[in-house]
KOLKOLMI-394502 format. One record per residue (C-alpha): residue number from 1; x, y, z. Coordinates in nm, 2 decimals, decimal comma, m for minus. Each point is the difference from the previous one (the first is absolute). Layout:
<rs>
NUM	X	Y	Z;
...
</rs>
This chain:
<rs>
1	3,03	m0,45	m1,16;
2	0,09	0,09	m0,38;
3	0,37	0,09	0,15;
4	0,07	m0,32	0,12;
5	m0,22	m0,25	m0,26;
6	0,03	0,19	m0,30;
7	0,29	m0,17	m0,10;
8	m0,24	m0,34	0,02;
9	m0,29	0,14	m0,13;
10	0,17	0,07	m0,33;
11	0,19	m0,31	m0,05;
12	m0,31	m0,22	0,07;
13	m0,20	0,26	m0,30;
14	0,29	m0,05	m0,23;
15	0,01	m0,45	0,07;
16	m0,38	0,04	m0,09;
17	0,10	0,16	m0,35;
18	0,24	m0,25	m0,10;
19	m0,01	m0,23	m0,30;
20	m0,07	m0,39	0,13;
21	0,04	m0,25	m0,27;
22	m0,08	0,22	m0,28;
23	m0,33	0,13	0,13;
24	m0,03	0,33	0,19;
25	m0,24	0,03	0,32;
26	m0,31	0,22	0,01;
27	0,04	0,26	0,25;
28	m0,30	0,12	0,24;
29	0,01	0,39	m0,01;
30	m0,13	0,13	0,31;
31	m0,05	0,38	m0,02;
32	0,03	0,22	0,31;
33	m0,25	0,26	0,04;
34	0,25	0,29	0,15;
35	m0,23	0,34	0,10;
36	0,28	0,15	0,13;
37	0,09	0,22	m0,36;
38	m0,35	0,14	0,07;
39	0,06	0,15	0,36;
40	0,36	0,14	m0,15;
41	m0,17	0,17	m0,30;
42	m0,27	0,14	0,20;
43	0,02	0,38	0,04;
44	m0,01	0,11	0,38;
45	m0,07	0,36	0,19;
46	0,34	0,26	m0,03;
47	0,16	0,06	0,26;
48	m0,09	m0,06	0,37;
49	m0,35	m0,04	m0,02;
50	m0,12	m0,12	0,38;
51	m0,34	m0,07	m0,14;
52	0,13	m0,27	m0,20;
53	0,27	m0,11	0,17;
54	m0,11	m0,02	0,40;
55	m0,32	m0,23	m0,12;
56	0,22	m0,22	m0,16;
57	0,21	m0,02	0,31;
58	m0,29	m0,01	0,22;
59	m0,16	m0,36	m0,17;
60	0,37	m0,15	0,05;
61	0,02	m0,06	m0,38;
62	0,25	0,29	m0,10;
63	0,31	m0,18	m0,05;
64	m0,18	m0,22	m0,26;
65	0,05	0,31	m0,23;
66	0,38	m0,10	m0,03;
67	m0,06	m0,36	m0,01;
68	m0,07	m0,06	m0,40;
69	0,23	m0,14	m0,24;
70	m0,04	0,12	m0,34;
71	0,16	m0,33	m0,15;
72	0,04	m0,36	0,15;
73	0,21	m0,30	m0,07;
74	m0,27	m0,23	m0,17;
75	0,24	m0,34	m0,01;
76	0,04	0,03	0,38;
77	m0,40	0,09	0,04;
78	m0,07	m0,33	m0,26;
79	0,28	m0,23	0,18;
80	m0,18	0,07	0,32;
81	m0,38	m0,09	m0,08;
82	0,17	m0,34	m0,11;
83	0,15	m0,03	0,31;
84	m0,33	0,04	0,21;
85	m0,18	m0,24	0,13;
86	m0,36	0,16	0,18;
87	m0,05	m0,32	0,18;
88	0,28	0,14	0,24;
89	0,01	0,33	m0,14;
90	0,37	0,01	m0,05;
91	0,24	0,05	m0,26;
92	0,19	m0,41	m0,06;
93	0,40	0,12	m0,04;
94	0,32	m0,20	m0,06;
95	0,13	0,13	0,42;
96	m0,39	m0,10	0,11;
97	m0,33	0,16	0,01;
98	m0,02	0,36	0,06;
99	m0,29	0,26	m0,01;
100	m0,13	0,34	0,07;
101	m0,13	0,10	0,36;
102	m0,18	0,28	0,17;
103	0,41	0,19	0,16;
104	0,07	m0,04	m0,37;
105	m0,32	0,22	m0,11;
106	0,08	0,21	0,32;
107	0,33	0,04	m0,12;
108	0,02	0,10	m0,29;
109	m0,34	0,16	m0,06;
110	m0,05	0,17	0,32;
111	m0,33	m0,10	0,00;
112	m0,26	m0,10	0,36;
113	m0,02	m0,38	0,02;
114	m0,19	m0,01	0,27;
115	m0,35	0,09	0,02;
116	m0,34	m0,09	m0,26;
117	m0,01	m0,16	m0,29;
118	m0,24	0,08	m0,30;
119	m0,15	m0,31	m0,24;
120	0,14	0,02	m0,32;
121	m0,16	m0,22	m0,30;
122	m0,36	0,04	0,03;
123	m0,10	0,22	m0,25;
124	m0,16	0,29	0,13;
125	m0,40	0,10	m0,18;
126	m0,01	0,29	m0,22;
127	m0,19	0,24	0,22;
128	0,20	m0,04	0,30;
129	0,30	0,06	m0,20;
130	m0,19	0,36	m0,15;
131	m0,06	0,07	0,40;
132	0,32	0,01	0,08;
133	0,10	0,18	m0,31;
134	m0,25	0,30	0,07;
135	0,09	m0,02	0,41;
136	0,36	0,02	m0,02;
137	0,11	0,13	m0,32;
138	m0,24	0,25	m0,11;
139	m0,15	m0,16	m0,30;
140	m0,33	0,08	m0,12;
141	m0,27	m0,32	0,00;
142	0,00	0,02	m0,39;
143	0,43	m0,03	m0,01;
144	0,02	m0,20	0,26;
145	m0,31	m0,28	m0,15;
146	0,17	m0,01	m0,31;
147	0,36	m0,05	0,10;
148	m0,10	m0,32	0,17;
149	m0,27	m0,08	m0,23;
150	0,32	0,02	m0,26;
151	0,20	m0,22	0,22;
152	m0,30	m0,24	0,08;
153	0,06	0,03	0,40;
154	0,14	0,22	0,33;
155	0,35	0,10	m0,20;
156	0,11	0,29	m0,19;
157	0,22	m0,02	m0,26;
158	0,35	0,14	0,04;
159	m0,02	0,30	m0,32;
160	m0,32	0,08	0,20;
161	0,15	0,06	0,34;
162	0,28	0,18	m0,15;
163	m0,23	0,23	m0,17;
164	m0,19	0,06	0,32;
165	0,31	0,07	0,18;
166	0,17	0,24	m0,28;
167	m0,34	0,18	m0,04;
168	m0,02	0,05	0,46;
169	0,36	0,10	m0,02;
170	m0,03	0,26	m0,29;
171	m0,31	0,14	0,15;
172	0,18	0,02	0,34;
173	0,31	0,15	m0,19;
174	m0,26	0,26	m0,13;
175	m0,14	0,08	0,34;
176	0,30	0,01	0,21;
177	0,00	0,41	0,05;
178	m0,35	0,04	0,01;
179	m0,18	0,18	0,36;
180	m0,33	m0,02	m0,18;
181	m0,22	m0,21	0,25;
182	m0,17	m0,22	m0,22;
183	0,33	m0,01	m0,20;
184	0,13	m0,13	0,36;
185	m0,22	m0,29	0,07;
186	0,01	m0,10	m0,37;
187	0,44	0,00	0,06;
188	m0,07	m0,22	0,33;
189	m0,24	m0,27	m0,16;
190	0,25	m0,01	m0,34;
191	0,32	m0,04	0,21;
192	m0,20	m0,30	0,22;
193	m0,11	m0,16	m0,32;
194	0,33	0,04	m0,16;
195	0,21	m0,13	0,29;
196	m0,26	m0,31	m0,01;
197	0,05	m0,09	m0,39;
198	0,33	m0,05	0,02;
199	0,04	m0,17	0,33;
200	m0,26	m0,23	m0,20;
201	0,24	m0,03	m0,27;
202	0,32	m0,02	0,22;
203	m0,15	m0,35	0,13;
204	m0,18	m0,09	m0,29;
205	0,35	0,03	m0,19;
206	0,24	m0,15	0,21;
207	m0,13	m0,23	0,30;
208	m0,31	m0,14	m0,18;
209	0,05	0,02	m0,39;
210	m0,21	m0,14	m0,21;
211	0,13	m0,29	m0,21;
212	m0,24	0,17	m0,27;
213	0,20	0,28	0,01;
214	m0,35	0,19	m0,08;
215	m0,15	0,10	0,35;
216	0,02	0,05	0,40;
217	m0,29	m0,13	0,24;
218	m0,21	0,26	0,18;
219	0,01	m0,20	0,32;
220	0,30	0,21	0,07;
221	m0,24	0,31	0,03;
222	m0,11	m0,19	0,30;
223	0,30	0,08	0,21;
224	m0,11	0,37	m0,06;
225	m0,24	0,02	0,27;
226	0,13	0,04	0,33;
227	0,25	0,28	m0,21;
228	0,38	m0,01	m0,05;
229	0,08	m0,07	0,36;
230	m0,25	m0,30	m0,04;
231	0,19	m0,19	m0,27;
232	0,27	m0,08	0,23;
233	m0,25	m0,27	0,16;
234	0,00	m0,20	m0,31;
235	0,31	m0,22	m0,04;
236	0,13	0,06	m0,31;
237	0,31	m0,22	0,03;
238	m0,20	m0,27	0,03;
239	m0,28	0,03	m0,29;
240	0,31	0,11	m0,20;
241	0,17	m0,34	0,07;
242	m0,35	m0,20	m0,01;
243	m0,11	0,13	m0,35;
244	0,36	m0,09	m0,10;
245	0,02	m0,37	0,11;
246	m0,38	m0,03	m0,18;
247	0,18	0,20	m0,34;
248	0,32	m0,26	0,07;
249	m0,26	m0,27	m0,03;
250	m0,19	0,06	m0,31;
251	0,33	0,10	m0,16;
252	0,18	m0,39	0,02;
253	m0,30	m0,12	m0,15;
254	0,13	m0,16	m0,34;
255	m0,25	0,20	m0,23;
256	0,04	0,35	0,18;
257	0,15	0,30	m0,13;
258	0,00	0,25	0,21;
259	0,09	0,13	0,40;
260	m0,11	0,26	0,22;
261	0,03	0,10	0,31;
262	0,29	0,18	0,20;
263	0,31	m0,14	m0,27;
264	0,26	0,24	0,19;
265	m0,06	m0,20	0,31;
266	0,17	m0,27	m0,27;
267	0,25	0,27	m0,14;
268	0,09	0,20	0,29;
</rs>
């Protein structure tokens, strides 16, 4: 879309920056929340590590890894929000109204778009939030309490999941040689709570970002349960797209400064 627009986009960002009459508009910044520095600065297993690797494969997420952009075009992202219109949900161009669909997602994300769908926007309590926390990611009742006790709900904070992550990853690092048993069993539970952090963090960053830029939801957890195999029943395409058109929404509004969401779907 950038490829064939872009040449639009900018012109219509430079009119809006003109002098009229002596007086010089007020522009509305919109700020893109972009995750996708986070995934490319964060460290993964050496080498050919099949305990990392085939889980990631196995929940149908793995290509996300090489989705992220570590910058994007914030004039085109800006030009865009103007241009949408959530009573249709489509973007109002010069040629006629255009918009994202689910072969787009499928396209270029690689992502399921057929299957369930989780409820985003209702905030989750705080002790359901520490439940999943303790059941899927190892944290003790204490950690886990006060991380959403810090961020008042079921999220984690994205420092915190990145700390989690480095501290499985070292540990496992550590491990790796051991043929100690207890040593063993301790390597297996570190490598599944690793692998979970930052498939938590691979959506959290780039399908369903935060226009805080502060934190991920812990609903996510949720598509833990059945295992890796059982993530491919959710359909990501679709809740990617959804939370999206909601973030596309919020972000025309006159007195909003900010959008989430997927923006490569916007970029790509």
């Amino acid at each position: 879309m950038e490829g064939k627009f872009s040449r639009h986009f900018y012109r219509s960002m430079e009119s809006q920056q003109m002098q009229s009459s002596g007086d010089v508009r007020k522009l509305r910044v919109v700020k893109p929340i972009n995750h996708g520095a986070k995934i490319l600065s964060l460290g993964r297993p050496n080498g050919n590590q099949d305990w990392f690797w085939d889980p990631l494969r196995e929940s149908g997420l793995h290509d996300l890894v090489y989705l992220g952009y570590a910058t994007v075009p914030h004039a085109v992202l800006m030009t865009l929000c103007e241009r949408w219109h959530p009573e249709t949900s489509t973007f109002h161009m010069p040629l006629g109204e255009m918009t994202v669909i689910l072969d787009d997602v499928a396209c270029l994300t690689h992502l399921q778009i057929e299957g369930r769908m989780l409820t985003h926007g209702k905030k989750m309590p705080k002790h359901e939030g520490a439940a999943l926390l303790m059941r899927h990611l190892g944290v003790s009742q204490q950690e886990a309490d006060k991380i959403c006790g810090q961020e008042d709900g079921g999220y984690i904070s994205y420092p915190r999941l990145r700390d989690l992550y480095t501290r499985y990853l070292g540990r496992a690092n550590l491990l790796a040689d051991t043929e100690d048993p207890e040593e063993l069993e301790e390597l297996e539970r570190v490598r599944t709570y690793c692998v979970r952090c930052y498939l938590l963090y691979l959506v959290g960053c780039l399908l369903f970002g935060d226009r805080s830029n502060k934190r991920i939801e812990l609903v996510y957890l949720t598509t833990m349960e059945d295992g890796y195999a059982g993530m491919r029943n959710y359909s990501w395409g679709g809740m990617t797209l959804a939370y999206l058109y909601v973030e596309l929404a919020k972000a025309c509004r006159p007195r909003d400064r900010a959008l989430g969401g997927s923006v490569t779907l916007l970029t790509a």
